[in-house]
PDB file of N, CA, C, O and CB in Angstrom:
ATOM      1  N   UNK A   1      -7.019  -0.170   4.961  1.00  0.00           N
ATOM      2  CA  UNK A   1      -5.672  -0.420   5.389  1.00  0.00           C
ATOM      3  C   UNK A   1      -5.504   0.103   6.800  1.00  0.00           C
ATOM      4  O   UNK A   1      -6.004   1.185   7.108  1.00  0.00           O
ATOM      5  CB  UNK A   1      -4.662   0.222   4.434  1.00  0.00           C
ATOM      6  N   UNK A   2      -4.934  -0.501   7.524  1.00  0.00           N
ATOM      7  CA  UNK A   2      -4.589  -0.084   8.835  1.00  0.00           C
ATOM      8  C   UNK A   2      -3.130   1.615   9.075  1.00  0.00           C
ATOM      9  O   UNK A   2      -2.420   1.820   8.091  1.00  0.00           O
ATOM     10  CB  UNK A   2      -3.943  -1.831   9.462  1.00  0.00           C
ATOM     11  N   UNK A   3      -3.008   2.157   9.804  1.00  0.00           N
ATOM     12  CA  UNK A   3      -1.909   2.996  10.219  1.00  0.00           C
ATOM     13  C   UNK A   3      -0.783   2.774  11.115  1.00  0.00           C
ATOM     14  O   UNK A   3       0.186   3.521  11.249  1.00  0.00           O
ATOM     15  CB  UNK A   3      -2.385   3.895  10.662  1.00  0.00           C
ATOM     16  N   UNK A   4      -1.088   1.254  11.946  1.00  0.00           N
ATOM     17  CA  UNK A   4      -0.264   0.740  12.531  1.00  0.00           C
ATOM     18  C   UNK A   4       0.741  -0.033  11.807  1.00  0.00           C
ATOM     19  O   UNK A   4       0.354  -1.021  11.183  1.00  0.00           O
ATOM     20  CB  UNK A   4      -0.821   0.174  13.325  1.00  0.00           C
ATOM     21  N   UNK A   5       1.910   0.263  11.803  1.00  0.00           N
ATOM     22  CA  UNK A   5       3.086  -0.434  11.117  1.00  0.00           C
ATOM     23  C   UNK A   5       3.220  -2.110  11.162  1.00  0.00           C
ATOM     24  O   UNK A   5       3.615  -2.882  10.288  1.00  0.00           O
ATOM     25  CB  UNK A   5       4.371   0.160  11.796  1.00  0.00           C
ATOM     26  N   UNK A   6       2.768  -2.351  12.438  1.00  0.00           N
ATOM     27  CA  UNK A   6       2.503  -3.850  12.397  1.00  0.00           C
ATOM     28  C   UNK A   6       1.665  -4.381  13.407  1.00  0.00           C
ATOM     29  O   UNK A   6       1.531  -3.807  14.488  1.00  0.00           O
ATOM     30  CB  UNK A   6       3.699  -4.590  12.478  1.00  0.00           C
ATOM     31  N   UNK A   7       0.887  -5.823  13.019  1.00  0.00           N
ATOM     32  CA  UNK A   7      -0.163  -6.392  13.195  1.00  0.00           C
ATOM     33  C   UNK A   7       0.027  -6.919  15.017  1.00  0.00           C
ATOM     34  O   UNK A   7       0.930  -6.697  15.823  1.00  0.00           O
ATOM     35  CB  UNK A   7      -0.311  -7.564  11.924  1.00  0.00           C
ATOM     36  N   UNK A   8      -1.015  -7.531  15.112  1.00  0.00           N
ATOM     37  CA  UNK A   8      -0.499  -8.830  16.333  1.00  0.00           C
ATOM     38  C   UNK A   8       0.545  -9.747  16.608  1.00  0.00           C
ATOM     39  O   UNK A   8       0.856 -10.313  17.656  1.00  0.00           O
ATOM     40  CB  UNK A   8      -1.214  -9.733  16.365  1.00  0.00           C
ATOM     41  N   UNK A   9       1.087  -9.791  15.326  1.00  0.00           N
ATOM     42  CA  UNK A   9       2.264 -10.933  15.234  1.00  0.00           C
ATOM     43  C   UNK A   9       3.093 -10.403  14.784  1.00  0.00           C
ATOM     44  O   UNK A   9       3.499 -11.040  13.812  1.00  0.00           O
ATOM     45  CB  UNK A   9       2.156 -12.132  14.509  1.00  0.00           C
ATOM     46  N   UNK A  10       3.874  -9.121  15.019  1.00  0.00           N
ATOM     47  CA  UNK A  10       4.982  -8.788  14.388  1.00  0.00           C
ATOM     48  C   UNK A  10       4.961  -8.033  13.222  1.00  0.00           C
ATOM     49  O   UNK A  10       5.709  -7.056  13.219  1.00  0.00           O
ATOM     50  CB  UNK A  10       5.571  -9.767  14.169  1.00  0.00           C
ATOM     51  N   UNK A  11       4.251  -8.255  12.174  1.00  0.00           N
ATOM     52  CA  UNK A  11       4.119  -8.052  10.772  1.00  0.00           C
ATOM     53  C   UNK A  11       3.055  -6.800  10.699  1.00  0.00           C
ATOM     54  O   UNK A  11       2.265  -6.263  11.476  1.00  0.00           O
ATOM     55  CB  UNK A  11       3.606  -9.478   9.986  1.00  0.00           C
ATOM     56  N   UNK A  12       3.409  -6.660   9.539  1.00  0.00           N
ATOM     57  CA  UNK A  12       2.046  -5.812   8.759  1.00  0.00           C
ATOM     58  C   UNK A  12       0.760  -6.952   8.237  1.00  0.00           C
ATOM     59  O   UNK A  12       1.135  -8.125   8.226  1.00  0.00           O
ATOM     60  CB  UNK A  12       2.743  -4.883   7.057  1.00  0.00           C
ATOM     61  N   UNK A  13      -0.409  -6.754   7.896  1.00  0.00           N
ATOM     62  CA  UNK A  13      -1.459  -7.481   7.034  1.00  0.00           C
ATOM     63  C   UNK A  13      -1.109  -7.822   5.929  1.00  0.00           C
ATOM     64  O   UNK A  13      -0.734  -7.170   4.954  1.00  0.00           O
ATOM     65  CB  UNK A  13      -2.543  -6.858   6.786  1.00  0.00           C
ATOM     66  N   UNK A  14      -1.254  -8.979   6.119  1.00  0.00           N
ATOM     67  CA  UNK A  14      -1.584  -9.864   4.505  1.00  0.00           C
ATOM     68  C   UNK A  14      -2.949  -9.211   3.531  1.00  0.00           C
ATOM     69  O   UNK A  14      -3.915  -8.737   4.129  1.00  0.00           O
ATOM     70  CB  UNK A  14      -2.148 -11.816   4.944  1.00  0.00           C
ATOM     71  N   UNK A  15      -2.922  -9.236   2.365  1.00  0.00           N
ATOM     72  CA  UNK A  15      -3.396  -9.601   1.165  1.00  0.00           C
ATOM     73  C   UNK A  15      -4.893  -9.493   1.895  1.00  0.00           C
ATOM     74  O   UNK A  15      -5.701  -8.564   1.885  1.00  0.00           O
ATOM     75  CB  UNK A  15      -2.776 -11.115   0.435  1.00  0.00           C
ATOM     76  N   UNK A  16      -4.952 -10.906   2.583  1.00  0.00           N
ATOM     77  CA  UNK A  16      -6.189 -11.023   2.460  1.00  0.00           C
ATOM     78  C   UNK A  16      -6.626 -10.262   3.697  1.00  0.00           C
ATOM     79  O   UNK A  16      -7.836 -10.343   3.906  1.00  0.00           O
ATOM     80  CB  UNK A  16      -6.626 -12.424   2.299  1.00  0.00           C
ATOM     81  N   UNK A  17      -5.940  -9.551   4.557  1.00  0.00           N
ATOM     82  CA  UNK A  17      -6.388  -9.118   5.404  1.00  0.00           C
ATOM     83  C   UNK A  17      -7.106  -7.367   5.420  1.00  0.00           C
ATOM     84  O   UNK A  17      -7.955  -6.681   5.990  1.00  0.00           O
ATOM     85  CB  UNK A  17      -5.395  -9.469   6.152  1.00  0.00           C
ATOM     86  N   UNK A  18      -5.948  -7.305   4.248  1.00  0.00           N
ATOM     87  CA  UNK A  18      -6.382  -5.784   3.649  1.00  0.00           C
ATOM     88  C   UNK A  18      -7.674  -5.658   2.611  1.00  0.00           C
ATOM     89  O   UNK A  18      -8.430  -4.686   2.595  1.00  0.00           O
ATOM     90  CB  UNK A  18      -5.053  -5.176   2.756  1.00  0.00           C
ATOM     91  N   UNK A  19      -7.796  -6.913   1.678  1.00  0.00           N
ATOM     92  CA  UNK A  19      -8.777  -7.183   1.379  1.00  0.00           C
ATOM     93  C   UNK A  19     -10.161  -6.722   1.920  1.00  0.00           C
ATOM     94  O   UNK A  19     -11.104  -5.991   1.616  1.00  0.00           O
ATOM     95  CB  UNK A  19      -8.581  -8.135   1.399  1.00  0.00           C
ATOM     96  N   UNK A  20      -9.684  -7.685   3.028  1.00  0.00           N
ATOM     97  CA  UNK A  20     -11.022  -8.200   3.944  1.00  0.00           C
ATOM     98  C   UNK A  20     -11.701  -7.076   4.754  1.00  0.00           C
ATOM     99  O   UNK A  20     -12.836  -7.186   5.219  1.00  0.00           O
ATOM    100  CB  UNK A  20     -10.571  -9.370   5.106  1.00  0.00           C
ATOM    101  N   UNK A  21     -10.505  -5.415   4.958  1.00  0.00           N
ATOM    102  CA  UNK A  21     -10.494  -4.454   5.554  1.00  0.00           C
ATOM    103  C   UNK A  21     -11.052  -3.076   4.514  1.00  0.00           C
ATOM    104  O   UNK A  21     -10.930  -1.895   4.839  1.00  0.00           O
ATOM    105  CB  UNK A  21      -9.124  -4.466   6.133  1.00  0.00           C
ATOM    106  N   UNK A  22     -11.583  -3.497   3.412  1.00  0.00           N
ATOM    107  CA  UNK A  22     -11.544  -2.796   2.209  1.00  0.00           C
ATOM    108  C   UNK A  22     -12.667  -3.251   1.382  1.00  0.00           C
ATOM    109  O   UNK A  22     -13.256  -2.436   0.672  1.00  0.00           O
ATOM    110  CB  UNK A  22     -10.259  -2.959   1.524  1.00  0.00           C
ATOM    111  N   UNK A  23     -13.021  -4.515   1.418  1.00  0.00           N
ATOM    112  CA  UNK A  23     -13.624  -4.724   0.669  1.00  0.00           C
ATOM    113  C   UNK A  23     -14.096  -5.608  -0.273  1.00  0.00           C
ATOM    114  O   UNK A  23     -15.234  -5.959  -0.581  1.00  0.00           O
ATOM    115  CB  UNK A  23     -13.441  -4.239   0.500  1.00  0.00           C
ATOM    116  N   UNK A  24     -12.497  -6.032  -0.855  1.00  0.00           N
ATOM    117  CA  UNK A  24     -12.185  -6.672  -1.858  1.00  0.00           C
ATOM    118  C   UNK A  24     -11.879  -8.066  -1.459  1.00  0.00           C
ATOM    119  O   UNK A  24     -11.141  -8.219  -0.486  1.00  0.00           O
ATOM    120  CB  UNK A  24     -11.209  -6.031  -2.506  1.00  0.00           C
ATOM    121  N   UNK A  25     -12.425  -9.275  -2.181  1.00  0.00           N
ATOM    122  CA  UNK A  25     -12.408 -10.913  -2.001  1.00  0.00           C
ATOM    123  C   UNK A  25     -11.362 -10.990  -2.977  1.00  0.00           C
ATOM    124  O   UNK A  25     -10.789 -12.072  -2.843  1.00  0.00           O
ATOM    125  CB  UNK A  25     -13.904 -11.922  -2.370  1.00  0.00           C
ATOM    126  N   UNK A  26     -10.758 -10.154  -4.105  1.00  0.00           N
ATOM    127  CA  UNK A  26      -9.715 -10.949  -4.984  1.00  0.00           C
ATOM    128  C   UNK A  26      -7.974 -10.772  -4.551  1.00  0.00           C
ATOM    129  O   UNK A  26      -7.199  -9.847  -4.799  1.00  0.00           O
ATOM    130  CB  UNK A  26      -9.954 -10.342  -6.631  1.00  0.00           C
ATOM    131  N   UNK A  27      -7.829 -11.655  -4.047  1.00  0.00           N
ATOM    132  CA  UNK A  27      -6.071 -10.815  -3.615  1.00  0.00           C
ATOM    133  C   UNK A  27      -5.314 -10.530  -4.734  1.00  0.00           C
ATOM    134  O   UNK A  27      -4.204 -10.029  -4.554  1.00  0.00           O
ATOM    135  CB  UNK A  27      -4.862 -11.829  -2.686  1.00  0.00           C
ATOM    136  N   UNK A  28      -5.834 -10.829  -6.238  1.00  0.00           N
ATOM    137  CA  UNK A  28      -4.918 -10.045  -6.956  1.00  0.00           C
ATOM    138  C   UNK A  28      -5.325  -8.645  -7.021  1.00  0.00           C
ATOM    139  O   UNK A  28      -4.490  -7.766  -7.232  1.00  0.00           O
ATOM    140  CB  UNK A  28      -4.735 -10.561  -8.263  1.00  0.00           C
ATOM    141  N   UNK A  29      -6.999  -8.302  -6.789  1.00  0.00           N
ATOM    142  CA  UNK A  29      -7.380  -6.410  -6.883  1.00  0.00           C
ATOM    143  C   UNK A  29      -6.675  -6.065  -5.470  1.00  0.00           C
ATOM    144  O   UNK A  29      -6.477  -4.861  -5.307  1.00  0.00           O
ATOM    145  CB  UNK A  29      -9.555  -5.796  -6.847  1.00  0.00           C
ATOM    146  N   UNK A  30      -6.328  -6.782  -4.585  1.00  0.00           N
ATOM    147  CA  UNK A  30      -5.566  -6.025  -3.904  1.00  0.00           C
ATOM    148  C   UNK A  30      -4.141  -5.451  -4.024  1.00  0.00           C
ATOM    149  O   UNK A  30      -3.699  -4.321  -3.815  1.00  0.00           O
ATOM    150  CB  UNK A  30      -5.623  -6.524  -3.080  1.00  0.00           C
ATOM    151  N   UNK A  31      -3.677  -6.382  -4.350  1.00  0.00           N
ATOM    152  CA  UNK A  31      -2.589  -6.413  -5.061  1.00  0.00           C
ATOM    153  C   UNK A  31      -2.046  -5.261  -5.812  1.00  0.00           C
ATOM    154  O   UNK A  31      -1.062  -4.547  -5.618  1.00  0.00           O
ATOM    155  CB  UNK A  31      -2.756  -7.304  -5.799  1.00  0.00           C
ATOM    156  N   UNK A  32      -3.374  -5.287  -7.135  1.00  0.00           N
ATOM    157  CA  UNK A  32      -3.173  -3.772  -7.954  1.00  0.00           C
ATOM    158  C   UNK A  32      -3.415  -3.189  -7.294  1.00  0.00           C
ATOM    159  O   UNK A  32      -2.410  -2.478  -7.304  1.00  0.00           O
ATOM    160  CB  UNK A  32      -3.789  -3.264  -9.058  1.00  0.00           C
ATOM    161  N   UNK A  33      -4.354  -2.572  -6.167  1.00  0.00           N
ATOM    162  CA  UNK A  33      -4.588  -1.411  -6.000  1.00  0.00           C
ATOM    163  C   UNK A  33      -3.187  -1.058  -5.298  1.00  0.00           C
ATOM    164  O   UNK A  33      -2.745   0.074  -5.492  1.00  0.00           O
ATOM    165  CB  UNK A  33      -5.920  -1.175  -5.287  1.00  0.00           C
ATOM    166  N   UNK A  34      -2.409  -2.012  -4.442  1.00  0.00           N
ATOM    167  CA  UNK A  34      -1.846  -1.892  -3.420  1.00  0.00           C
ATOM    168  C   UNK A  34      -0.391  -1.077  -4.556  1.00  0.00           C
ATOM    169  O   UNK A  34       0.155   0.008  -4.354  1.00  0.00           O
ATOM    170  CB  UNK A  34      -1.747  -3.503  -2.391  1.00  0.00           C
ATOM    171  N   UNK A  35      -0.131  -2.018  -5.639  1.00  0.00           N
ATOM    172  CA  UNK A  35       0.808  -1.440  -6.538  1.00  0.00           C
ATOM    173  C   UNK A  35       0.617   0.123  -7.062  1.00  0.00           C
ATOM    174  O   UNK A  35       1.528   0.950  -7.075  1.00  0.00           O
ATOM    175  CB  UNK A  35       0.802  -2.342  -7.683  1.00  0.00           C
ATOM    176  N   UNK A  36      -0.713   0.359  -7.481  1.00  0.00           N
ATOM    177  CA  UNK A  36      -0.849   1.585  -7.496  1.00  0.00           C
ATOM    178  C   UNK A  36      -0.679   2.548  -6.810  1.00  0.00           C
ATOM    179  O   UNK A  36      -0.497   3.702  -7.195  1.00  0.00           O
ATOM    180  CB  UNK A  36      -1.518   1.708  -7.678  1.00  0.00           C
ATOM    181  N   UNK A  37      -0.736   2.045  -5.443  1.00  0.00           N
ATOM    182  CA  UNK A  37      -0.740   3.161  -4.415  1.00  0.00           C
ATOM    183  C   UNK A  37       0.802   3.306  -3.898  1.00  0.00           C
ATOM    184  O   UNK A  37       1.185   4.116  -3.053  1.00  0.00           O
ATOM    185  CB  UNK A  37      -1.825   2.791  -3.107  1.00  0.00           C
ATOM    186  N   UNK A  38       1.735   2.195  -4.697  1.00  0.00           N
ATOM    187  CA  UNK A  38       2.904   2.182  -4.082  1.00  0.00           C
ATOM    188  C   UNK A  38       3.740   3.093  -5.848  1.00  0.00           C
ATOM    189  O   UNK A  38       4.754   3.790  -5.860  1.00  0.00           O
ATOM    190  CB  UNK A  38       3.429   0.180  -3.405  1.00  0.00           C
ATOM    191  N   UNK A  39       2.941   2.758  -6.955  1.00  0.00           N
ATOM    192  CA  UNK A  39       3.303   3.645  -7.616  1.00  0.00           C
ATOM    193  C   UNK A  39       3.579   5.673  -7.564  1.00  0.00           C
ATOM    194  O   UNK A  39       4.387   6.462  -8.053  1.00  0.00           O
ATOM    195  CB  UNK A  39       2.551   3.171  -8.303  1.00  0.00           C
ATOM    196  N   UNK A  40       2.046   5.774  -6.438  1.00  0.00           N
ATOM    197  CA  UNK A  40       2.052   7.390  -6.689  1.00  0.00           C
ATOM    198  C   UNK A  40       2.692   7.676  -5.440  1.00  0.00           C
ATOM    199  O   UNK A  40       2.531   8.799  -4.962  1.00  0.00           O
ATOM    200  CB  UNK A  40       0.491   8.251  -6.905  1.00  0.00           C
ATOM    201  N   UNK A  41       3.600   6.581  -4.660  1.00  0.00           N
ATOM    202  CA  UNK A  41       4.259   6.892  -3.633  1.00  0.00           C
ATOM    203  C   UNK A  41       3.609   7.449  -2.370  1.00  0.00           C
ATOM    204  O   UNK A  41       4.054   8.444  -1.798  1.00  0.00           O
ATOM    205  CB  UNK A  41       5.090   7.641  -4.064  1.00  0.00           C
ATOM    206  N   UNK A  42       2.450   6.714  -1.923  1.00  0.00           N
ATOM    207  CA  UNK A  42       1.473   6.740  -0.784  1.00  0.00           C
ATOM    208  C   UNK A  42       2.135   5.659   0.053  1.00  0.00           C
ATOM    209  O   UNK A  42       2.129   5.724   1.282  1.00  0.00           O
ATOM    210  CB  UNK A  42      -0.169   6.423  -1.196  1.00  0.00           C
ATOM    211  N   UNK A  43       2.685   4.703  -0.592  1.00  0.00           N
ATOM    212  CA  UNK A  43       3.198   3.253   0.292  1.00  0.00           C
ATOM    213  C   UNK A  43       4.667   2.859  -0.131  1.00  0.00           C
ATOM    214  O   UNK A  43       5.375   3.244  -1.061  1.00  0.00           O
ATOM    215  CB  UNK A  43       2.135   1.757  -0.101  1.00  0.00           C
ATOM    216  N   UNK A  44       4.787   2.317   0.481  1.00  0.00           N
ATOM    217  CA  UNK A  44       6.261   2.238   0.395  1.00  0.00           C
ATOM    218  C   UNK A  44       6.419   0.835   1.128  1.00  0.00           C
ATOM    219  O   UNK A  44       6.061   0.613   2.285  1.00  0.00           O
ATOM    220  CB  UNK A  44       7.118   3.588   1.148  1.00  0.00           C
ATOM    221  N   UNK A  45       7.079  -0.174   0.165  1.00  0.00           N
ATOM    222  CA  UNK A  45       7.423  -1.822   1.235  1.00  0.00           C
ATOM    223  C   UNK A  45       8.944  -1.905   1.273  1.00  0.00           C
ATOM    224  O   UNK A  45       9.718  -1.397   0.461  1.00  0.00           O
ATOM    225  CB  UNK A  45       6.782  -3.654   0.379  1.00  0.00           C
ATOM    226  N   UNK A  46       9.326  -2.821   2.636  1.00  0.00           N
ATOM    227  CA  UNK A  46      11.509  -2.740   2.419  1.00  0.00           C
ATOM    228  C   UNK A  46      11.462  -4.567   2.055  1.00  0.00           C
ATOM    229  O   UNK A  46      12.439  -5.229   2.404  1.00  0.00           O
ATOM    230  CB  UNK A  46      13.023  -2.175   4.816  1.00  0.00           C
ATOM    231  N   UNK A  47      10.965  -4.861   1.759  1.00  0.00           N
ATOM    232  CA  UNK A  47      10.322  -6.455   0.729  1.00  0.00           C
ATOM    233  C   UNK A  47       9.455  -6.575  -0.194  1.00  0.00           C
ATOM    234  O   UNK A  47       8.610  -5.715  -0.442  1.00  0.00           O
ATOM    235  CB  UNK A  47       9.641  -7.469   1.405  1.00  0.00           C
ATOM    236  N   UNK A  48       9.608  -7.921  -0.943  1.00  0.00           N
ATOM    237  CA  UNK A  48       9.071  -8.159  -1.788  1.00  0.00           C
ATOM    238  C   UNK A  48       7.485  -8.199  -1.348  1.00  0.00           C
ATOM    239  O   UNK A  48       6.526  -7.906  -2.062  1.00  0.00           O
ATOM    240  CB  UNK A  48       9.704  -9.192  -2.298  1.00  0.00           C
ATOM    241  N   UNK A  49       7.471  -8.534  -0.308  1.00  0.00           N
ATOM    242  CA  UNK A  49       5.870  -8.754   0.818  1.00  0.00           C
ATOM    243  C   UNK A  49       5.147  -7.410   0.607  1.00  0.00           C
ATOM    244  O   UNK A  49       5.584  -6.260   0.586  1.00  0.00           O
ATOM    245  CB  UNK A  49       6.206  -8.934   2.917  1.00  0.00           C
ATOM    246  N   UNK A  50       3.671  -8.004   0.429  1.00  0.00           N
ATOM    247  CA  UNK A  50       3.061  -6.360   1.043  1.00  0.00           C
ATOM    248  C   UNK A  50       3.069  -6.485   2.327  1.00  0.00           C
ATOM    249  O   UNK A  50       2.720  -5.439   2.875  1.00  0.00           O
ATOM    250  CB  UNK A  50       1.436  -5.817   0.660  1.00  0.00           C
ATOM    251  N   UNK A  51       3.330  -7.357   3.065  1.00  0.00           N
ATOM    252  CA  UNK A  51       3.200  -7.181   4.816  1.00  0.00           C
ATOM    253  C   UNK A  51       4.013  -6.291   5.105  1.00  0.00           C
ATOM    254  O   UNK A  51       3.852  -5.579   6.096  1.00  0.00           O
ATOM    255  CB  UNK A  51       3.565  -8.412   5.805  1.00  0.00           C
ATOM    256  N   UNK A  52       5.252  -6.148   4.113  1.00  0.00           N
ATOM    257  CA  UNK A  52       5.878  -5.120   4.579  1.00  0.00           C
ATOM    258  C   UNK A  52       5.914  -3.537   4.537  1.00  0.00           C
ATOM    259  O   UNK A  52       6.719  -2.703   4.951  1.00  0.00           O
ATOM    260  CB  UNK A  52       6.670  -5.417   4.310  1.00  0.00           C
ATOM    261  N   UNK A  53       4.588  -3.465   3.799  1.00  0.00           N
ATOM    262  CA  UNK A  53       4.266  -1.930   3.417  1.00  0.00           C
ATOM    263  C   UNK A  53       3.951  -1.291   4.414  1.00  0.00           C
ATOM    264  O   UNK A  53       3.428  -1.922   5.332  1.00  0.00           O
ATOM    265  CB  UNK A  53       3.220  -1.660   2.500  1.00  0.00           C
ATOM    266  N   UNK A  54       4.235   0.652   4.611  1.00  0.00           N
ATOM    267  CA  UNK A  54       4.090   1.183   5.070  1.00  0.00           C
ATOM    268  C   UNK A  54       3.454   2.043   4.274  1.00  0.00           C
ATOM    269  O   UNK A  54       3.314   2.043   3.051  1.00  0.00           O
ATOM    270  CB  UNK A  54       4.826   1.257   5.637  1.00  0.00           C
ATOM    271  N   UNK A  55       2.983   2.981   5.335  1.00  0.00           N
ATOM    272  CA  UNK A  55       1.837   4.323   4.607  1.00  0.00           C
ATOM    273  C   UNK A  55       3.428   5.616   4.232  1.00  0.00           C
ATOM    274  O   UNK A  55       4.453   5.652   4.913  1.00  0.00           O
ATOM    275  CB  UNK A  55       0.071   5.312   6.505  1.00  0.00           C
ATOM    276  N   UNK A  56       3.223   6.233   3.372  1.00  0.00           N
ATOM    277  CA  UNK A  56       4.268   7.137   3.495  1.00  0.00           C
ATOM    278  C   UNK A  56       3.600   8.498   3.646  1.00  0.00           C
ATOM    279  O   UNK A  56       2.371   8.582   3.641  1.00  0.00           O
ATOM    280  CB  UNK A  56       5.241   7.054   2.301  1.00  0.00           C
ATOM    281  N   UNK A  57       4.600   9.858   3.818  1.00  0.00           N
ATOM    282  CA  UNK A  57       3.744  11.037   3.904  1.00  0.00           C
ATOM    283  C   UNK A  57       3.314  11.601   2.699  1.00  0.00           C
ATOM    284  O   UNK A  57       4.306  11.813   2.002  1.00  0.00           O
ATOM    285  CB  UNK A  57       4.345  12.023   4.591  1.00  0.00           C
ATOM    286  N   UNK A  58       2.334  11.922   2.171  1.00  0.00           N
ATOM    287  CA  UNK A  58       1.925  12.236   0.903  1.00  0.00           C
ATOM    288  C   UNK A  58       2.963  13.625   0.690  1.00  0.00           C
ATOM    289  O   UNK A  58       3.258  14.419   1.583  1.00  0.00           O
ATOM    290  CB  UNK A  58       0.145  12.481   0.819  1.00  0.00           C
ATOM    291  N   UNK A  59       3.523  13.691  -1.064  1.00  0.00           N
ATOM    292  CA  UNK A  59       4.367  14.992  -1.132  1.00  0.00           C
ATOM    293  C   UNK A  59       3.637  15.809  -1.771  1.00  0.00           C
ATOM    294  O   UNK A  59       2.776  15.229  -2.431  1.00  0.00           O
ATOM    295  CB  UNK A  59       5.694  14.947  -1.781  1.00  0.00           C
ATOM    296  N   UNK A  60       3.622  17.011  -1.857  1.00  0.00           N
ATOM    297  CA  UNK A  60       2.900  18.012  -2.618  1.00  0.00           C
ATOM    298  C   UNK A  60       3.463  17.726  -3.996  1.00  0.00           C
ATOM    299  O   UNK A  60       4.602  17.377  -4.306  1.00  0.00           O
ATOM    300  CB  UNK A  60       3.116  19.564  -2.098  1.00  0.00           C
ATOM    301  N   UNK A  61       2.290  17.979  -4.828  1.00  0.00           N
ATOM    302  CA  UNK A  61       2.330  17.696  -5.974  1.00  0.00           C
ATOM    303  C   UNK A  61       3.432  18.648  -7.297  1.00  0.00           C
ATOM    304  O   UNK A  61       3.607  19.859  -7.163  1.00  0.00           O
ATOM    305  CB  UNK A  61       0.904  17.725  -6.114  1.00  0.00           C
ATOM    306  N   UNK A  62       3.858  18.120  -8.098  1.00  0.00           N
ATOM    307  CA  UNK A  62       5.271  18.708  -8.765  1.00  0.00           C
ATOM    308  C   UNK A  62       4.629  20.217  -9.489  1.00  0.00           C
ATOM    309  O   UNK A  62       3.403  20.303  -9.416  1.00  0.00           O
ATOM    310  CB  UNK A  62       6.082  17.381 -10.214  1.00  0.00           C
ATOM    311  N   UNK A  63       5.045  20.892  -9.880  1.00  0.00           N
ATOM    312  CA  UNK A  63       4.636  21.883 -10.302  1.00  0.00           C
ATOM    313  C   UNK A  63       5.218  21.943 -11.176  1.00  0.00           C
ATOM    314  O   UNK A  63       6.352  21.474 -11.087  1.00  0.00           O
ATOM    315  CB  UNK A  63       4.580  22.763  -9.719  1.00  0.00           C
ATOM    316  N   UNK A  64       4.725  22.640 -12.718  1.00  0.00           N
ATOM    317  CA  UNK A  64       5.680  22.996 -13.944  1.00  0.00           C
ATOM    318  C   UNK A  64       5.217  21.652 -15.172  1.00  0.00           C
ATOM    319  O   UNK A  64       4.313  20.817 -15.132  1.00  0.00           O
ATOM    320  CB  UNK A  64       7.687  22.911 -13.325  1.00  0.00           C
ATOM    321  N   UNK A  65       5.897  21.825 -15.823  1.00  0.00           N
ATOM    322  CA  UNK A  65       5.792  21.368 -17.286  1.00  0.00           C
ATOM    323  C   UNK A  65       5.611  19.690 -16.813  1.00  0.00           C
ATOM    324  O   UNK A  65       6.405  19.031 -16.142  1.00  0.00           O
ATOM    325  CB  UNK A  65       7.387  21.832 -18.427  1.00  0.00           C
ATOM    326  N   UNK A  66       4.312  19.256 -17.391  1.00  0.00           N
ATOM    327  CA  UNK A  66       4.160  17.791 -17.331  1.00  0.00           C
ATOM    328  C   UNK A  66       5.056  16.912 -19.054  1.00  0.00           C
ATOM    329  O   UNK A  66       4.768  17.218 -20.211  1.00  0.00           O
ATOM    330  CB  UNK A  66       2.088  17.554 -17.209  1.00  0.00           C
ATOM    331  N   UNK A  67       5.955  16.003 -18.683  1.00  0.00           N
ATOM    332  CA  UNK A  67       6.418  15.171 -19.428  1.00  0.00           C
ATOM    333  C   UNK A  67       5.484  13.949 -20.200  1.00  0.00           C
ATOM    334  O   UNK A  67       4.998  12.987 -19.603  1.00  0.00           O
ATOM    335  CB  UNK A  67       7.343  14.746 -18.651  1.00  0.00           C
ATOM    336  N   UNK A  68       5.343  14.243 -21.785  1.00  0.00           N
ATOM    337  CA  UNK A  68       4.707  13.747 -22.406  1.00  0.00           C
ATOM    338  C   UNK A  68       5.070  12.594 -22.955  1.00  0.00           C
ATOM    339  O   UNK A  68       4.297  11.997 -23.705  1.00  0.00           O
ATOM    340  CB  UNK A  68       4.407  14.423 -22.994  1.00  0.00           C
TER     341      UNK A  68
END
């Protein structure tokens, strides 16, 4: 994944561009991974797009009683 907020044209990378920057030929494993990483709150998008994702600042981790 890149650290620049947006590409040559305005935007953030497509799918296949992050893919293609990573590794991965399937744009749906990008996809998940990209969801995952927007799950543990590493990324963050203000659209439905991943072009629109950003990197966020990682938070220190919660401390105390884990919810079962």
């Amino acid at each position: 994944m890149t650290t620049r907020p947006t590409g040559e044209h305005g935007h953030g990378p497509t799918i296949r561009e992050i893919g293609a920057r990573v590794g991965l030929s399937s744009t749906s494993s990008v996809a998940y991974q990209l969801a995952q990483l927007e799950k543990r709150g590493l990324i963050s998008r203000t659209g439905r797009e991943w072009s629109s994702c950003r990197l966020e600042t990682p938070r220190p981790p919660r401390r105390g009683l884990r919810s079962r």
